[in-house]
N, C-alpha and C positions, 0 to 999 in steps of 0.2 A: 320961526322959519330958518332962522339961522341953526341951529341946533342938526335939522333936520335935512339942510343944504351941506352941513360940513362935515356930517358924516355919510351922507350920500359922494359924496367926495373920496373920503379916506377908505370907503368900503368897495367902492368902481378901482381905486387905484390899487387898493389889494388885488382884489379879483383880475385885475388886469395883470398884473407883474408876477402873482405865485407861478408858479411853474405847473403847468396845465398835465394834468391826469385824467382827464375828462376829452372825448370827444366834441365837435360842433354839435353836433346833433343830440347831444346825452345833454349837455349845454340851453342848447335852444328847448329842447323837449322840457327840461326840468325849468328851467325861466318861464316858459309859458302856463306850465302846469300852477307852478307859487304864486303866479299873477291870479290867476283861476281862482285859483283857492282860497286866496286873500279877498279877492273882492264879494266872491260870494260869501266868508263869513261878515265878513264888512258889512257888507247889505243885511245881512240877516240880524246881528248884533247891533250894528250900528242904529242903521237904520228904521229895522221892522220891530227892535224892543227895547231901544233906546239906553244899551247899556256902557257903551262909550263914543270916541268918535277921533278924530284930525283936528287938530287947531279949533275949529269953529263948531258948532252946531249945524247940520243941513252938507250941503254939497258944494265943498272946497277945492278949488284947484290947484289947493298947495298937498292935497291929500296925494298927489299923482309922484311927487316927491319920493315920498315912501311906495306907494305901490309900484314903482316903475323904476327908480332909484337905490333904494336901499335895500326892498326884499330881495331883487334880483342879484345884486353879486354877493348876499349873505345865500343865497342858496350855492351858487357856484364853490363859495369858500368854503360851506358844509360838507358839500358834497365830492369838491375837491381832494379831503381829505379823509372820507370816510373811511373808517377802518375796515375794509372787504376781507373776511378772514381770519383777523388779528383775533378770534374767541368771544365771547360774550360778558367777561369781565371790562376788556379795553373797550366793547362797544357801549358799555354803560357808561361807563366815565367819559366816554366823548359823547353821548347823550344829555348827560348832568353838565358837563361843562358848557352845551350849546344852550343848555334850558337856563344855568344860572348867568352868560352872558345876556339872554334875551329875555331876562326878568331885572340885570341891572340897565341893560339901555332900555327896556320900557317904562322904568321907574324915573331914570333920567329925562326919559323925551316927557313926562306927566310934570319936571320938574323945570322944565325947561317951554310947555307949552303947545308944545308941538301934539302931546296926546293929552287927552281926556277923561275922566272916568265920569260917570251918571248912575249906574245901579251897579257897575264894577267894583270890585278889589284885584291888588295884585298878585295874592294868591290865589287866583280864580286862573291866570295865565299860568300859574306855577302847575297847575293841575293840567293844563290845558297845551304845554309847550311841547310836554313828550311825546304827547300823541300827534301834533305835527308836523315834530322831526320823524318820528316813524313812519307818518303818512308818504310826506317830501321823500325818504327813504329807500319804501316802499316802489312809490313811483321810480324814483332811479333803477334799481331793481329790475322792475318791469321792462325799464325804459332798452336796460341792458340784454335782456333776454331777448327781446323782440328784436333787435340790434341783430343778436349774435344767429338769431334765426335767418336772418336773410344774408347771412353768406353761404 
């Protein structure tokens, strides 16, 4: 729990302090969207085929940590700094950099407790991260256009 409380810490006081490029609403849209979409893989992996989990086996209320704590200002920071424009070279490599940070803190948090594996490996996430940063992404994207529509 510690592990998992003090970088929920360190990752809020980023997000809080970068220097905001991001609307409220692009913000609030893409936090709700991460939440979404974390718990229903959660549910699905976690719980419906049993191939990892949170601290415990079953339904944790330290899991709320991560889904509410830590995912949310790693989307802001992602997103914060996407590269809009910068070519599809510089978007790969900010894609590789977020997928190889989010395969060293998932191996961390497994070493530390806070996560689990059951029928997992960690190159199964390594396959699994690009596609949703692309997704998370995508949605901003979205989030933007629908934005830009209503003025």
């Amino acid at each position: 729990m510690v592990f998992a409380l003090i970088s929920a810490f360190i990752f809020m006081v980023v997000a809080y302090l970068i220097p905001k490029r991001l609307s409220y609403v692009e913000m609030y849209t893409a936090i709700l969207f991460s939440c979404v979409f974390q718990l229903i893989v959660d549910i699905l992996l976690e719980f419906k085929y049993g191939l990892y989990g949170y601290f415990d086996k079953g339904v944790d209320y330290r899991t709320f940590v991560f889904i509410f704590m830590v995912y949310p200002p790693l989307t802001i920071i992602f997103l914060n700094y996407f590269p809009i424009g910068k070519g599809s070279v510089i978007l790969s490599m900010y894609f590789l950099g977020w997928v190889i940070f989010a395969i060293v803190y998932e191996f961390f948090a497994v070493q530390a407790g806070a996560f689990y594996y059951e029928n997992w490996k960690l190159w199964y996430s390594a396959v699994i991260y690009p596609f949703v940063y692309l997704l998370i992404s995508l949605n901003f994207l979205f989030i933007r256009k629908l934005i830009a529509q209503d003025k």
